[in-house]
C-alpha positions as CSV (number, residue, x, y, z in Angstrom):
1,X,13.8,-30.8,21.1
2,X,10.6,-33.0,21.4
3,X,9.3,-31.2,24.6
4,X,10.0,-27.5,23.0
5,X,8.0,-28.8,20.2
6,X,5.1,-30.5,22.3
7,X,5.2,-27.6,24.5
8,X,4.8,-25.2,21.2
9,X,1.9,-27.1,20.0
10,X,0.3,-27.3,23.6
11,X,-0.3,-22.9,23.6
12,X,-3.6,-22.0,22.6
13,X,-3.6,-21.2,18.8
14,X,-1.0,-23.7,18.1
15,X,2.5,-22.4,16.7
16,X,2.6,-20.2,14.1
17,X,5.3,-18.9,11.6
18,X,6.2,-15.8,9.8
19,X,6.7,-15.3,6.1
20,X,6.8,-13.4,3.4
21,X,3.7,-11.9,1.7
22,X,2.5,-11.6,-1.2
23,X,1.1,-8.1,-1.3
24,X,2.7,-4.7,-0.5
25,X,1.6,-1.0,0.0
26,X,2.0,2.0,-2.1
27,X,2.7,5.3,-0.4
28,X,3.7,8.8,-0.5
29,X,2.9,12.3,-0.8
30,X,1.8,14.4,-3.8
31,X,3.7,18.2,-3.5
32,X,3.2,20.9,-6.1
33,X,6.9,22.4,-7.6
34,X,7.5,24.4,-4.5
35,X,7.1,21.5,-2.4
36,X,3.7,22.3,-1.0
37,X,1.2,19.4,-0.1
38,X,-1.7,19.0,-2.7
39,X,-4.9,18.1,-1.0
40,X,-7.8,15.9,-2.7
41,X,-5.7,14.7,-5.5
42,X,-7.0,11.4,-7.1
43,X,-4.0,8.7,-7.4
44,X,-4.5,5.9,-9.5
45,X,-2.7,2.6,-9.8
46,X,-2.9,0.2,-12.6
47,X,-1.2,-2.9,-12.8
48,X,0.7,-3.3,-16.2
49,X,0.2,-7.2,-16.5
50,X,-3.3,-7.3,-15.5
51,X,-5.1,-3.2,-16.4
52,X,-6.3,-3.9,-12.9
53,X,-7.0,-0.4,-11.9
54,X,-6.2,0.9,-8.2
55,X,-8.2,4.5,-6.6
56,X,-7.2,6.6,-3.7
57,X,-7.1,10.0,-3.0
58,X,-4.8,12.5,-1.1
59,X,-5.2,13.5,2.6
60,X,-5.1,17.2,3.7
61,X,-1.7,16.7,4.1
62,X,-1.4,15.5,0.4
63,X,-0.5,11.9,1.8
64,X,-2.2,8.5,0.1
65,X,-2.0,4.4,0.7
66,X,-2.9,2.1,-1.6
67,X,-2.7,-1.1,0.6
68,X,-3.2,-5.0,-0.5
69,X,-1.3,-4.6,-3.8
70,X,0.1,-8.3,-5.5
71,X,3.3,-8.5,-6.7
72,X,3.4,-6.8,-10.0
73,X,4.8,-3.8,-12.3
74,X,2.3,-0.4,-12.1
75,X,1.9,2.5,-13.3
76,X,0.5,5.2,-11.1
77,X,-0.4,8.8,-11.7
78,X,-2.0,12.0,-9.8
79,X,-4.5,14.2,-10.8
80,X,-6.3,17.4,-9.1
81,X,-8.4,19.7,-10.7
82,X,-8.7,21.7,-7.9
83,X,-5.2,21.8,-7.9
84,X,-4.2,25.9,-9.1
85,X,-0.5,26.8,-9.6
């Protein structure tokens, strides 16, 4: 066990371990009623401990990431006023 160990610490960088982290992503896709992709629509995310407040927008395929979010409840929404029915 002592030379697996030695022989760890001995590669460049050293030995590092994998864990949990404390963020996570939000994603998904904004569709219309018939299922169709809306483009441009503004998502926002807001935290419901801390009002911190979160922006992205939709791809042309009406896909969004908000990346880098700490563990909490939100409350997210979509709007698009380009968005016609």
């Amino acid at each position: 066990m002592r030379r697996l160990l030695a022989a760890l610490l001995a590669l460049p960088g050293g030995y590092r371990g994998f864990g949990q982290t404390a963020s996570g992503t939000l994603a998904g896709v904004v569709r219309d009623s018939s299922g169709a992709p809306i483009a441009a629509a503004g998502i926002k995310v807001r935290s419901e401990n801390t009002s911190t407040l979160r922006e992205a927008s939709t791809d042309i395929q009406g896909a969004f990431r908000v990346p880098n979010l700490l563990r909490d409840l939100f409350a997210e929404g979509a709007l698009s006023t380009a968005f016609v029915p």
